[in-house]
N, C-alpha and C positions, 0 to 999 in steps of 0.2 A: 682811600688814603690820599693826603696830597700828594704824593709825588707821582700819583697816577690821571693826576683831579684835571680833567682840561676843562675851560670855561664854557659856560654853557652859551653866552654872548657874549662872539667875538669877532673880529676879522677872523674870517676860515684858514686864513694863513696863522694865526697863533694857535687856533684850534688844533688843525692840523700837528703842526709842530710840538705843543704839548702833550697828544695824543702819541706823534713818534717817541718822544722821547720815553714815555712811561712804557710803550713796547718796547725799548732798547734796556732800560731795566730789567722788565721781565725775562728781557732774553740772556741775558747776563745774568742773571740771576739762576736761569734752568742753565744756561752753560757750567756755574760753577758748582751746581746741584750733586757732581760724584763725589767732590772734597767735603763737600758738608752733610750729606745724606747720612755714612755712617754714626756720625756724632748724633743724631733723633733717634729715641724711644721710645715711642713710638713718633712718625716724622709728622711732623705738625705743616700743613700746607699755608691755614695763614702765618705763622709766624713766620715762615722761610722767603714766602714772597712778600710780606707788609702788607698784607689784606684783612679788613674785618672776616671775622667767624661764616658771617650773612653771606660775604662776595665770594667765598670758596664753591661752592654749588655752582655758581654761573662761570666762573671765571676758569675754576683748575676739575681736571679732570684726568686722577692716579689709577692705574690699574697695572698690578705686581700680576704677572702669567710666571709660575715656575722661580725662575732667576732673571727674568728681565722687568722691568720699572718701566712701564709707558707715560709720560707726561705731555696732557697738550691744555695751551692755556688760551683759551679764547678770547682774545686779545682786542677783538672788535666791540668787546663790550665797555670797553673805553671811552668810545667816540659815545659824546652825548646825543650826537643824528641817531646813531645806532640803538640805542636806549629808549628816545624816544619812538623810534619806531615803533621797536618790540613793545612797547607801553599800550600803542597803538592798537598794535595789533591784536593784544589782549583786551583792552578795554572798548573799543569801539570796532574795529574793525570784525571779530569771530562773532559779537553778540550779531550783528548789521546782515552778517552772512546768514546766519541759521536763522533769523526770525525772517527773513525773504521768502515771502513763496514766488510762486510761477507769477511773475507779471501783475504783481501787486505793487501797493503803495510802501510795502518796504524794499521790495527790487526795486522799484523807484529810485530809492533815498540809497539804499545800496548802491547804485549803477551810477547815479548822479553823484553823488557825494562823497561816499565812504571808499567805494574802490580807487578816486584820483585822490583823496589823503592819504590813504594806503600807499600809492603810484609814488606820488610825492614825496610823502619819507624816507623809502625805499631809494628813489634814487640821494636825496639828501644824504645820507645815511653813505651810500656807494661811493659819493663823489668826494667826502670829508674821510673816507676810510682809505677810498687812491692815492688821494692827494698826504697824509701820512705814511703810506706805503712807499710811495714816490719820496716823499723827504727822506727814507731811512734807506730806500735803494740809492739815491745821488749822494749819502753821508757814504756810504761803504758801509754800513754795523755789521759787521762780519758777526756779530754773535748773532742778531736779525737773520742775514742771508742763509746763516749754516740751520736755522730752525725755522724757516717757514715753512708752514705745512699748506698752502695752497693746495697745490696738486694731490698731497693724501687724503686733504678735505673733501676735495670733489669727488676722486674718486671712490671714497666709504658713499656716497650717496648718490652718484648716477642712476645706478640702479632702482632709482625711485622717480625718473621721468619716462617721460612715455618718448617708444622708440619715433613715433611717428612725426613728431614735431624737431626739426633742426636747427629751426630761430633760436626753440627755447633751449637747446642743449647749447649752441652756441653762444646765448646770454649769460647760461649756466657756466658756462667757461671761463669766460671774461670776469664774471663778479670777483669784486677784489677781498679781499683778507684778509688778519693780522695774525691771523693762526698761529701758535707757538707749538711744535711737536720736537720730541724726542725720546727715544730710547735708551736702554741705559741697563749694561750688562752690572746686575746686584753685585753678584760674586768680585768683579773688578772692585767695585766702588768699596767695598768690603776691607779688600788685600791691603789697599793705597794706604 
């Protein structure tokens, strides 16, 4: 949708900054999710945040346990670094991995080539999602601040690096985020 559309060449500073602003949306938009929840019949997630039908699978992710409403919207799929990465990562990057054997001419081109575009985007991708994250932590978007899910992000998936490496857990730490989470007692949103 445009209002979440940041340009794909730009100064990283407007990049950036249109990429904040579409998470300050989002995030306003899950803040005022109790007042409007009741009124869906079933609750429709593109219509509620302005997203094509397509973008609900990558972007929102609902799941009702009991009486409570979990929403987190993955907000880093914004950034077009991020996009292209993952593009990357699908299209050339997994093919490059699994056709390498042992010290062959495709480890080769894997080692040489594919792993520093990989390297590359990745960080691209980190540095254009900080530098947003930083624009909406020096704004104050208190609807931002009260739903970043950083920390619940990492921690659902620690548990998938290996204990023995600290660099990497500490890499893992650091990587920045647009994560959008919250909870949301039904029953309340219900009464209102």
């Amino acid at each position: 949708m445009p209002a979440y559309r940041a340009p794909e060449r730009a100064p990283r500073e407007v990049v950036a900054r249109r990429i904040a602003e579409g998470v300050a949306l989002l995030a306003e938009r899950l803040h005022r999710l109790p007042q409007a929840y009741p009124y869906w019949r079933p609750f429709d997630p593109a219509a509620y945040f302005d997203l094509y039908p397509e973008q609900v699978p990558a972007l929102v992710r609902i799941e009702r346990l009991g009486a409570t409403l979990d929403v987190t919207l993955y907000a880093d799929m914004l950034s077009p670094a991020f996009r292209r990465a993952e593009r990357f990562w699908a299209q050339e990057f997994c093919p490059a991995y699994f056709a390498a054997g042992e010290k062959d001419a495709f480890w080769q081109h894997f080692q040489q080539r594919t792993l520093p575009g990989m390297q590359r985007r990745l960080q691209e991708a980190r540095e254009e999602i900080a530098l947003a994250g930083e624009w909406l932590y020096q704004r104050g978007d208190m609807a931002f601040l009260s739903m970043a899910a950083a920390m619940d992000e990492r921690g659902i998936h620690e548990h998938h690096l290996p204990d023995d490496d600290p660099d990497l857990i500490d890499l893992y730490h650091r990587l920045p985020t647009l994560t959008l989470s919250r909870s949301y007692d039904i029953l309340e949103m219900i009464k209102e």
